[in-house]
C-alpha positions as CSV (number, residue, x, y, z in Angstrom):
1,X,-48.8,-32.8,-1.2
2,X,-45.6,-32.1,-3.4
3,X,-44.4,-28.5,-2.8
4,X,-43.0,-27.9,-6.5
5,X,-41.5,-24.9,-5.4
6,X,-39.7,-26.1,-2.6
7,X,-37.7,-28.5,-5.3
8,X,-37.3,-25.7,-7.7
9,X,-35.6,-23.6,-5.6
10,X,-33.7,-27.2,-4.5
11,X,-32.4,-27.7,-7.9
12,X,-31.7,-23.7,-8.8
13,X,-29.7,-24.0,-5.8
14,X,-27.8,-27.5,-6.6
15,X,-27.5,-26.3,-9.8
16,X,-25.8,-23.0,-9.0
17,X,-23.7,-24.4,-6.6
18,X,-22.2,-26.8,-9.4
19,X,-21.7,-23.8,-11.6
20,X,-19.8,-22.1,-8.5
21,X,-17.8,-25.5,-8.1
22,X,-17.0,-25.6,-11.5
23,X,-16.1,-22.4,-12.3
24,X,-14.2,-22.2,-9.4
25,X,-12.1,-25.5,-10.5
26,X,-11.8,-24.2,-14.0
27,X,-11.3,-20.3,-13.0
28,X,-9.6,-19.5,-16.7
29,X,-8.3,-16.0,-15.2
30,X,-5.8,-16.7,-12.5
31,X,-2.8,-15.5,-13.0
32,X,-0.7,-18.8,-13.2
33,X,-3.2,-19.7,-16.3
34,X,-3.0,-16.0,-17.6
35,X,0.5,-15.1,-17.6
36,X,1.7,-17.6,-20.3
37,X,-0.8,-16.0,-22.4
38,X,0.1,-12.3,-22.0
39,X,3.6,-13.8,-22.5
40,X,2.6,-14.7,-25.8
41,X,0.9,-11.7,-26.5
42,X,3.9,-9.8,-25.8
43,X,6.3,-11.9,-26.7
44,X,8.5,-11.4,-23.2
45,X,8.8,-13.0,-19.7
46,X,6.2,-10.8,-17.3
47,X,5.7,-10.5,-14.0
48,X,3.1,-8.2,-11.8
49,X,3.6,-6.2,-8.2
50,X,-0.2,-6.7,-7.8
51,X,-3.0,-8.7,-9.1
52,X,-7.2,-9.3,-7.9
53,X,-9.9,-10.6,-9.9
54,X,-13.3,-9.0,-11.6
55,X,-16.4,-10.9,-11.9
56,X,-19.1,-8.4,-13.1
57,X,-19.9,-7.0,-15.3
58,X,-17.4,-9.4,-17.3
59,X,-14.8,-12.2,-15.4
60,X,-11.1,-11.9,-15.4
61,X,-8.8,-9.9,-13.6
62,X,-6.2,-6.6,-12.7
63,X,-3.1,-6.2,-12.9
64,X,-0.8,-3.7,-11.7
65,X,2.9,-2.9,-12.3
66,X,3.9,-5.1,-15.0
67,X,7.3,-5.8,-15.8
68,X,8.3,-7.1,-19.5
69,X,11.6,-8.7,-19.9
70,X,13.3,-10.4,-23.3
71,X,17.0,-11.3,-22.0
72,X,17.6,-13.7,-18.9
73,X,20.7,-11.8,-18.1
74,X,20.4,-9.8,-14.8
75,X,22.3,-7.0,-15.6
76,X,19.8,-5.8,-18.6
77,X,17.4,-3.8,-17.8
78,X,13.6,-4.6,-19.3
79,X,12.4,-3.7,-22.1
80,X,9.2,-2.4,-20.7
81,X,6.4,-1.8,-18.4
82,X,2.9,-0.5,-17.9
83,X,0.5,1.3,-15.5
84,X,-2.8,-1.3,-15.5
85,X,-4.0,-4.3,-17.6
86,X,-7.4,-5.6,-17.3
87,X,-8.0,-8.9,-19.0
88,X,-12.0,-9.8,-19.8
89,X,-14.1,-12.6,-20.7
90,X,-17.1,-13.4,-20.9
91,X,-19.8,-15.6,-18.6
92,X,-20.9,-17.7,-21.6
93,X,-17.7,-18.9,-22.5
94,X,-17.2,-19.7,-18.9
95,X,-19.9,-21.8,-18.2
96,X,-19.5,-23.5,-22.2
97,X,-15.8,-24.2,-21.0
98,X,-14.6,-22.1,-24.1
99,X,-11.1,-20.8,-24.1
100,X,-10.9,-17.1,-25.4
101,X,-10.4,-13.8,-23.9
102,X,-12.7,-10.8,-24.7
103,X,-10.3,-8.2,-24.0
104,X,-6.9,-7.5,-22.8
105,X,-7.0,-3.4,-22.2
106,X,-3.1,-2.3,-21.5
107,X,-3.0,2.0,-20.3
108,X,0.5,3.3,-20.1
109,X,2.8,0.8,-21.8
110,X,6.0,2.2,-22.1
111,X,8.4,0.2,-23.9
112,X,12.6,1.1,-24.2
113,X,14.4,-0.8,-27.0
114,X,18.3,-0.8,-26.4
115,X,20.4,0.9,-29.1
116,X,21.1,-1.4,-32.3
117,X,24.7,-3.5,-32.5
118,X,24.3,-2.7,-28.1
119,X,25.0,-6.1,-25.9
120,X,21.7,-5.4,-24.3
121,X,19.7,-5.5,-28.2
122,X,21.3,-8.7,-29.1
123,X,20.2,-10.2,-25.9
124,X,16.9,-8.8,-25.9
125,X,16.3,-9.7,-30.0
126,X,19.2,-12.4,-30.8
127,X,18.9,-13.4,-34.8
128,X,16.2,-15.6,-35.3
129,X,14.1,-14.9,-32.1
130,X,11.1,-13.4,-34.6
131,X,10.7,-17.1,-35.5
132,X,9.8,-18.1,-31.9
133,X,6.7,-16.2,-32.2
134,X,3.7,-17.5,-34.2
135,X,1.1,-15.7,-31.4
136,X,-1.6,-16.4,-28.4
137,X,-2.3,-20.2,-28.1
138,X,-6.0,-18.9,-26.5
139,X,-7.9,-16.5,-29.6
140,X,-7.8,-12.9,-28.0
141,X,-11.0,-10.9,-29.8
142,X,-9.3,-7.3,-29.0
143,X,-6.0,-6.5,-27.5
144,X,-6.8,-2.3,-26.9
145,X,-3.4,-0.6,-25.8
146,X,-4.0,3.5,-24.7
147,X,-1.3,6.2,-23.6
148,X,1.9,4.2,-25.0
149,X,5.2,5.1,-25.5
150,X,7.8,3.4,-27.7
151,X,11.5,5.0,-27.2
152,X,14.2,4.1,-29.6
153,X,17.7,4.3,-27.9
154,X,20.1,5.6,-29.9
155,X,24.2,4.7,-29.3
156,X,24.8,8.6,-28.8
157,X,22.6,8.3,-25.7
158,X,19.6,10.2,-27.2
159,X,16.4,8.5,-28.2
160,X,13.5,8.6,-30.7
161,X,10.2,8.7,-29.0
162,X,7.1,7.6,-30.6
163,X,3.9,8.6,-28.6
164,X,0.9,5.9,-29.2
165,X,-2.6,7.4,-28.2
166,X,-4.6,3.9,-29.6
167,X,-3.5,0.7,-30.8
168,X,-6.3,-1.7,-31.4
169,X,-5.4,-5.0,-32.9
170,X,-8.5,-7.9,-33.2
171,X,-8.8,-11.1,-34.0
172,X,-5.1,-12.4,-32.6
173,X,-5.0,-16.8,-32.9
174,X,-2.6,-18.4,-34.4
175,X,-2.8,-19.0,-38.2
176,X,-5.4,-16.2,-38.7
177,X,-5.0,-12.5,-39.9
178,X,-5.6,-9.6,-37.4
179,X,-7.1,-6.2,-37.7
180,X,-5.6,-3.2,-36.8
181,X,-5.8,0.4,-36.0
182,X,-2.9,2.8,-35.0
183,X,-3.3,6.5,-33.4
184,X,0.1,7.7,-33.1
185,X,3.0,10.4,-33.3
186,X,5.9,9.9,-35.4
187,X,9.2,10.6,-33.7
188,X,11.3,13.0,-36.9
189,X,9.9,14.5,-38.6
190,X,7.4,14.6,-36.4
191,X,4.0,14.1,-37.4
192,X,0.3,12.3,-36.5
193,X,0.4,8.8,-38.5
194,X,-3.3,7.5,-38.6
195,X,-3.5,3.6,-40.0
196,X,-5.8,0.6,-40.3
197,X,-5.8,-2.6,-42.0
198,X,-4.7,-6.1,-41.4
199,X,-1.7,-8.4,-40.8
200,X,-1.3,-12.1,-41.3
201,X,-1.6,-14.7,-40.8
202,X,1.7,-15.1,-39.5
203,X,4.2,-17.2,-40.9
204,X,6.8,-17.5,-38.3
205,X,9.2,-19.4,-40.5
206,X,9.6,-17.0,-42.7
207,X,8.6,-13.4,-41.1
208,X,8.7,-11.7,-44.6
209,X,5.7,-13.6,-46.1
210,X,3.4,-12.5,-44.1
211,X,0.5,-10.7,-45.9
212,X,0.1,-7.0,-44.6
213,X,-2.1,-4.0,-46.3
214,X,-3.9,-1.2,-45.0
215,X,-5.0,2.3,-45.8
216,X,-2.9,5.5,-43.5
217,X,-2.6,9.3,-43.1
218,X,0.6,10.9,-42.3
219,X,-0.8,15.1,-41.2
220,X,1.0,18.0,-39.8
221,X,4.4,16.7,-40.9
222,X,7.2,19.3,-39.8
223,X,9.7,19.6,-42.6
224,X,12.0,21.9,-39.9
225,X,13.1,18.8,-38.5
226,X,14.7,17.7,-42.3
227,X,17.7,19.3,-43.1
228,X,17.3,23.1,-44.2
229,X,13.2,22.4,-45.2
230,X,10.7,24.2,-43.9
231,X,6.6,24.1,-44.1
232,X,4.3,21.3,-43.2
233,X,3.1,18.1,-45.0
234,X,-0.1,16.0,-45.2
235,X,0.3,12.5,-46.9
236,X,-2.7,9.6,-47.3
237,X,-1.7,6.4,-49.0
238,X,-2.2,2.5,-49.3
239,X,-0.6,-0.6,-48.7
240,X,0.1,-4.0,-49.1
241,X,1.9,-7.1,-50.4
242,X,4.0,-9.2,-47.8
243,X,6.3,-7.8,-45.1
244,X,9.5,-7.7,-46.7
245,X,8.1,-6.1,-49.8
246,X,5.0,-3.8,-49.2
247,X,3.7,-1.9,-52.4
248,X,2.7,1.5,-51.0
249,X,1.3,4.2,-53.1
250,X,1.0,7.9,-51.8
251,X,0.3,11.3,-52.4
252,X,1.3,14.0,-50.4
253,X,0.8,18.1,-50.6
254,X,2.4,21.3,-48.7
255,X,0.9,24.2,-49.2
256,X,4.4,26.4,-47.6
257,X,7.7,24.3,-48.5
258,X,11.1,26.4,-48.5
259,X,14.5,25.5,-48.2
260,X,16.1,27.7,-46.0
261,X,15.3,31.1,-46.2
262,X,13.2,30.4,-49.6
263,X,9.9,31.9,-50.4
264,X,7.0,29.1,-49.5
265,X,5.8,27.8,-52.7
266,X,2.5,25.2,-52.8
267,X,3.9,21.8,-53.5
268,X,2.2,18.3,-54.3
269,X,2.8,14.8,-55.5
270,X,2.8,11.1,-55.2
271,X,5.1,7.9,-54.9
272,X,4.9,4.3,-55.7
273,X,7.7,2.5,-53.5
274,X,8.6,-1.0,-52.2
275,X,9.1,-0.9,-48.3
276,X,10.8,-3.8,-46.7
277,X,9.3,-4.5,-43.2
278,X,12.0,-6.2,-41.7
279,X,14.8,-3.8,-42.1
280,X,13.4,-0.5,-43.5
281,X,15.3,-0.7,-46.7
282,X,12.6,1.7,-49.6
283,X,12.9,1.1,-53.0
284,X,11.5,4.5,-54.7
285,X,10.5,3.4,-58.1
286,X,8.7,6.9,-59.2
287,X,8.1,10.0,-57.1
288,X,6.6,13.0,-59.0
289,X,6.6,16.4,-57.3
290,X,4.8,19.0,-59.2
291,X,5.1,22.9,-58.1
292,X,3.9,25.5,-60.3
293,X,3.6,24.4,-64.1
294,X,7.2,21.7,-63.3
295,X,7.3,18.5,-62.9
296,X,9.6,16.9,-60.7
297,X,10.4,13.3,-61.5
298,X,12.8,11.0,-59.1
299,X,13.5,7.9,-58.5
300,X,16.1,6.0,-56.2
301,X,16.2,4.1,-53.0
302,X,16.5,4.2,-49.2
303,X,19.5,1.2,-48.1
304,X,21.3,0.4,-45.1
305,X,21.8,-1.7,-42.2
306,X,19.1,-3.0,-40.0
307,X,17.7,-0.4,-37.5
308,X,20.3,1.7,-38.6
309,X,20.5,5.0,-40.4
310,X,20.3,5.0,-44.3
311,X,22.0,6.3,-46.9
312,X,20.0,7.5,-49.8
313,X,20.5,8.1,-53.2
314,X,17.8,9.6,-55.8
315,X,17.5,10.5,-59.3
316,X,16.2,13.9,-60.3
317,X,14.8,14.6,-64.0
318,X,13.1,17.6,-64.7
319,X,11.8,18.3,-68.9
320,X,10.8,21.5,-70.1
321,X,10.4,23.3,-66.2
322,X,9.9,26.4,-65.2
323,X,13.6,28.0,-64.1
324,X,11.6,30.1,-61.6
325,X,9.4,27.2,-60.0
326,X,12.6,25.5,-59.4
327,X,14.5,28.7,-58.0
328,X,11.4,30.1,-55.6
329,X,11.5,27.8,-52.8
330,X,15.7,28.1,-52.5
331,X,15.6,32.3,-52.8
332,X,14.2,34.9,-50.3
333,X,13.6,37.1,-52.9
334,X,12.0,36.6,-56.7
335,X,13.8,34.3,-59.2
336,X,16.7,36.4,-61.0
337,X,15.7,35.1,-64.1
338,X,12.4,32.7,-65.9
339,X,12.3,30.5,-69.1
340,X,12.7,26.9,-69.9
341,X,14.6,24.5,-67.9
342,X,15.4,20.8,-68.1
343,X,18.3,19.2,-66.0
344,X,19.3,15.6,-64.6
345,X,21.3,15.3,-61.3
346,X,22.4,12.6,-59.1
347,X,21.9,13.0,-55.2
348,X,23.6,10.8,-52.7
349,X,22.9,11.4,-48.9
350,X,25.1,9.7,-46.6
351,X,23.7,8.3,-43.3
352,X,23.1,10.2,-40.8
353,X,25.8,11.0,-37.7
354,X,25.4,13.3,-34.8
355,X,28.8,14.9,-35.9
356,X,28.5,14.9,-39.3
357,X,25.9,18.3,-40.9
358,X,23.6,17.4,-43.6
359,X,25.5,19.7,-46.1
360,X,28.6,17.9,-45.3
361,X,26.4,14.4,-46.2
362,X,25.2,15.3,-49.2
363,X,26.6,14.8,-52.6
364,X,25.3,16.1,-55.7
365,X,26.2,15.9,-59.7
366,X,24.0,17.0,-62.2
367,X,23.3,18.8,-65.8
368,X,20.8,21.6,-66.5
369,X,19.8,23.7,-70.2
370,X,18.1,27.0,-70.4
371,X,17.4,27.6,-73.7
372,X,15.6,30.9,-73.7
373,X,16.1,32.2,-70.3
374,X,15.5,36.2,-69.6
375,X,16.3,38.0,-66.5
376,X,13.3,38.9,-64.2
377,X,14.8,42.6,-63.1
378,X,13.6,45.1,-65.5
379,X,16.9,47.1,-65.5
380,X,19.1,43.8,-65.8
381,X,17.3,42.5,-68.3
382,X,17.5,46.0,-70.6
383,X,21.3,46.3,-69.4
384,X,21.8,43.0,-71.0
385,X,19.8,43.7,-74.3
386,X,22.1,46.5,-74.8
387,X,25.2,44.8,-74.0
388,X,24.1,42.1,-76.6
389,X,23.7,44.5,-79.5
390,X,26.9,46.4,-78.7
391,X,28.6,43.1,-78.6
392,X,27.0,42.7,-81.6
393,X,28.7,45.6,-82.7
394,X,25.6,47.4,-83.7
395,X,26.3,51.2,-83.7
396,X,24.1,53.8,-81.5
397,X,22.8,50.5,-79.4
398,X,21.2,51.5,-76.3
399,X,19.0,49.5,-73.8
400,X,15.4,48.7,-74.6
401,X,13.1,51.3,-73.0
402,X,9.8,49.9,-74.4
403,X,8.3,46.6,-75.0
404,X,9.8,43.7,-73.2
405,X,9.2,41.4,-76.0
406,X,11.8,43.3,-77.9
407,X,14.5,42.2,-75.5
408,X,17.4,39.6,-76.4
409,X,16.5,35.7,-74.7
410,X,20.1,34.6,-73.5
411,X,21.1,30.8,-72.8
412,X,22.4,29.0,-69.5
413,X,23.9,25.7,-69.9
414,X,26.6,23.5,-67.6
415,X,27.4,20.9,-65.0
416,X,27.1,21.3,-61.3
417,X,28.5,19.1,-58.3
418,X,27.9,19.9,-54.6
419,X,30.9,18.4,-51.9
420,X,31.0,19.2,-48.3
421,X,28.9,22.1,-49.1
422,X,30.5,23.7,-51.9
423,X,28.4,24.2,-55.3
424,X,31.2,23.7,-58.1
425,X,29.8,24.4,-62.2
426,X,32.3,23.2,-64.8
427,X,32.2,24.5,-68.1
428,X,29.1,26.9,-67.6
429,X,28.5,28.3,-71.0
430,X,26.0,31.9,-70.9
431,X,25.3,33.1,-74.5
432,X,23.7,35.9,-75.9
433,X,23.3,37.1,-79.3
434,X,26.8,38.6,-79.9
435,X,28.5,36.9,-76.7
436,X,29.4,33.7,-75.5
437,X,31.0,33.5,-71.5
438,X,32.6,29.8,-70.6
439,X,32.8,29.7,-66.9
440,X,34.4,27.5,-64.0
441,X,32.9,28.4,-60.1
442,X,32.4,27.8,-57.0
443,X,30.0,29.0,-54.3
444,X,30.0,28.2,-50.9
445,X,26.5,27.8,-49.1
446,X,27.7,27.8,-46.0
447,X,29.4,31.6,-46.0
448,X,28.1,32.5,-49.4
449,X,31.4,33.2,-50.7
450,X,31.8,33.2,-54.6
451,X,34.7,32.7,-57.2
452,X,34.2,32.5,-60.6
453,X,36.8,32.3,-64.1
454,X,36.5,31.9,-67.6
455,X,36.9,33.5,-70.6
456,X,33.8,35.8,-72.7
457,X,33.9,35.9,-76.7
458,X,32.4,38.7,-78.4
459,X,31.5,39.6,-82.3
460,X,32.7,43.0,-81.6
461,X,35.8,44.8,-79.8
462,X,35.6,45.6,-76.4
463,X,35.3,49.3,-77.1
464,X,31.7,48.4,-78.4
465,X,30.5,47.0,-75.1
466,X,30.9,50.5,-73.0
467,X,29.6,54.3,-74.2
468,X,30.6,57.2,-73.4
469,X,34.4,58.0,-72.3
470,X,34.9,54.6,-71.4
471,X,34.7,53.4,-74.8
472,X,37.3,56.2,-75.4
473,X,39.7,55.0,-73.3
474,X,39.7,51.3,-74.2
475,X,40.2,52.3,-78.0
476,X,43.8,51.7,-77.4
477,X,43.2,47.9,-75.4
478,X,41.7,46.5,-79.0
479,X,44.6,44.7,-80.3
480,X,45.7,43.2,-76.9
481,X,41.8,41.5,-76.7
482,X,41.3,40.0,-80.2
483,X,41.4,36.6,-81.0
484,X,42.4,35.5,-84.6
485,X,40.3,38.4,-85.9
486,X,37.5,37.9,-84.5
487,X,35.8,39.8,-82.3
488,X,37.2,39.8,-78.5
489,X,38.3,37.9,-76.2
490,X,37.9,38.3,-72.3
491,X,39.5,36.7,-69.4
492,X,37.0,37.0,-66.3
493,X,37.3,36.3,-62.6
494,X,36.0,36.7,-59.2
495,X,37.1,37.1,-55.4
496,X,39.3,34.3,-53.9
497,X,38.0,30.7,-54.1
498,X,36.9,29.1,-51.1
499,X,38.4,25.9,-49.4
500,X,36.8,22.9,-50.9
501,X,37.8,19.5,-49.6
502,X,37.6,16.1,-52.2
């Protein structure tokens, strides 16, 4: 009688046991057919300090302690390391004799990148080595990396450290685009940087054309760590375009920015900017920044060396203002004085250096008009509607004690330069009805100290600008003060200049 079973079982058997032979003789996941892949993953010569393999509820294998190196030499030190990486397949490729990996899951990657123009960079990234890399031979479906750290070295010894809680990239053969997802911290100003999009396909010929876009978030951005700023920033955006020229468009608000010891005013706006990928470099082709009813418009660019600290240079432009949306964010107190306000101004900041301050960077030269400016202070503001009639020459002229409206509007004009922290105004010109002041000065923001000179015309004599005895008194000072017959003229000045380098 023919026991069907009995041959069943037979050929379950023979068959499994094939299926054991043959996945033992083509075991993709052993670490001498591995490696060269995570080499290309990674782009660096690894090796492991221990290593078993998985077989449910997915094949592949553990690793522990792994080592990345770039440079052969033996006296530079790798470039990195992590805690664990599994690498998965799966059982149908295996037995279908298809080469791709499920997942390669990397916890604790910490990666160290030498300090630029260093003997160990150049070994580790010697020009041209980007070109070597065109990505896994084998398609990887998801490369998952958790917990990572990427520290920047810097020549000084300090570092910049940028914390990764998720990168997910998926998708990674050669000649296709990837996927990707980035969870991390940025390193100054410091702030969580949220992205996704995709990259590729690579062309490792010619690095800059590959395609990149995406969508980001750039939240609870500390502007301490920038300068004299202060308040926090939230930023979304797009991108994309090829590496060395992304298009990224932006807009960004703060709800408390301050320079210094200013009052925090709300602040928002948005950029359009060219980013090259390779080196950094920005090319700012419109930022607007609007606070209160002002608009803010610059312009300018981000240049420099490689990996290297950039200078930066930006055009300001501001048309028909607010003088005291400008002044809040610079002044503890209100703004002195409101109106109209358009100026234009240059702004160059050098790169930065560990010994050199940001005031002591920055260079500024710009051009500013008030046209109908008034003082903010009650008391100031009817002190200098008196002074104007009685410069004016108007008999009996006392200061307003009723309506505001029926005070003078004066006008601030001039040029202004900052050097090595030093505000300089040349020719600043300060007129009201009845009297004109041209004035040369200097204030120093480090100390505070102020010097100005110049002269102030008036319609009237000098004796018309004070009541009372004083006027009295300078009855006899007429003659020495007029200025071909008309009206006076008054030499004005200040405490002692401070020391201001060219």
């Amino acid at each position: 009688m023919f026991n069907w079973k009995f041959w069943l079982g037979a050929a379950a058997a023979i068959l499994m046991a094939t299926c054991i032979y043959l996945v033992n003789q083509h075991w993709p996941y052993r670490y001498r057919k591995v490696q060269p892949l995570l080499e290309q993953v990674f782009a660096s010569r690894i090796t492991v300090s221990a290593y078993h393999r998985i077989y449910f509820p997915h094949p592949g294998f553990v690793a522990k302690g792994l080592t990345l190196r770039r440079s052969a030499a033996p006296d530079v030190p790798p470039i990195g390391s992590t805690q664990d990486l599994i690498v998965e397949g799966r059982w149908s490729d295996l037995l279908l004799f298809r080469r791709r990996v499920r997942l390669v899951d990397v916890k604790g990657l910490h990666i160290v990148i030498p300090p630029v123009r260093s003997r160990a960079n150049q070994e580790d990234f010697p020009t041209g080595s980007s070109m070597d890399f065109a990505g896994p031979a084998m398609p990887v479906e998801q490369l998952s990396i958790h917990d990572a750290v990427l520290d920047l070295l810097r020549v000084n010894g300090g570092k910049y450290t940028y914390p990764i809680r998720q990168l997910t990239m998926r998708n990674l053969r050669q000649g296709q685009a990837l996927s990707y997802f980035v969870d991390m911290q940025n390193a100054s100003p410091t702030g969580r940087i949220q992205a996704r999009g995709s990259f590729g396909p690579l062309v490792p010929k010619n690095l800059g054309a590959t395609p990149v876009s995406g969508k980001f978030t750039f939240t609870d951005v500390n502007l301490r760590e920038i300068g004299e700023l202060r308040g926090a920033l939230s930023a979304k955006g797009q991108l994309s375009g090829a590496l060395s020229a992304i298009e990224v468009y932006a807009t960004a608000e703060s709800d408390d920015f301050a320079v210094h010891l200013g009052r925090p005013v709300a602040v928002n706006g948005w950029l359009r900017c060219t980013v090259n990928g390779l080196n950094a470099d920005v090319v700012l082709h419109r930022i607007e920044v609007q606070t209160g009813a002002t608009a803010i418009d610059v312009r300018g660019n981000v240049m420099g060396s490689a990996n290297a600290p950039k200078a930066t240079d930006l055009d300001f432009a501001v048309k028909s203002g607010r003088a005291e949306d400008l002044l809040h964010p610079f002044l503890k107190d209100r703004s002195p004085i409101t109106g109209v306000v358009s100026l234009n101004a240059h702004a160059h900041l050098a790169p930065a250096s560990d010994q050199v301050k940001f005031l002591e960077r920055l260079r500024v030269d710009g051009s500013f008009v008030l046209p109908r400016e008034r003082a903010t202070n009650r008391a100031t503001e009817k002190a200098l509607t008196g002074f104007s009639k009685r410069a004016q020459g108007l008999r009996n002229a006392k200061e307003t004690n009723g309506d505001p409206a029926g005070d003078v509007l004066s006008s601030l004009e001039g040029r202004v330069t900052i050097r090595h922290g030093v505000v300089s105004s040349q020719r600043l010109t300060f007129e009201v009805p009845g009297a004109e002041a041209e004035l040369n000065g200097w204030y120093d923001l480090g100390d505070g100290k102020v010097r100005l000179i110049g002269k102030l015309r008036m319609d009237s004599d000098v004796s018309h600008v004070t009541t009372g005895f004083k006027s009295l008194l300078l009855k006899p000072l007429v003659p020495f003060f007029r200025k071909n017959n008309a009206g006076a003229l008054v030499r004005l000045w200040s405490p002692a200049r401070p020391t201001i380098m060219t």
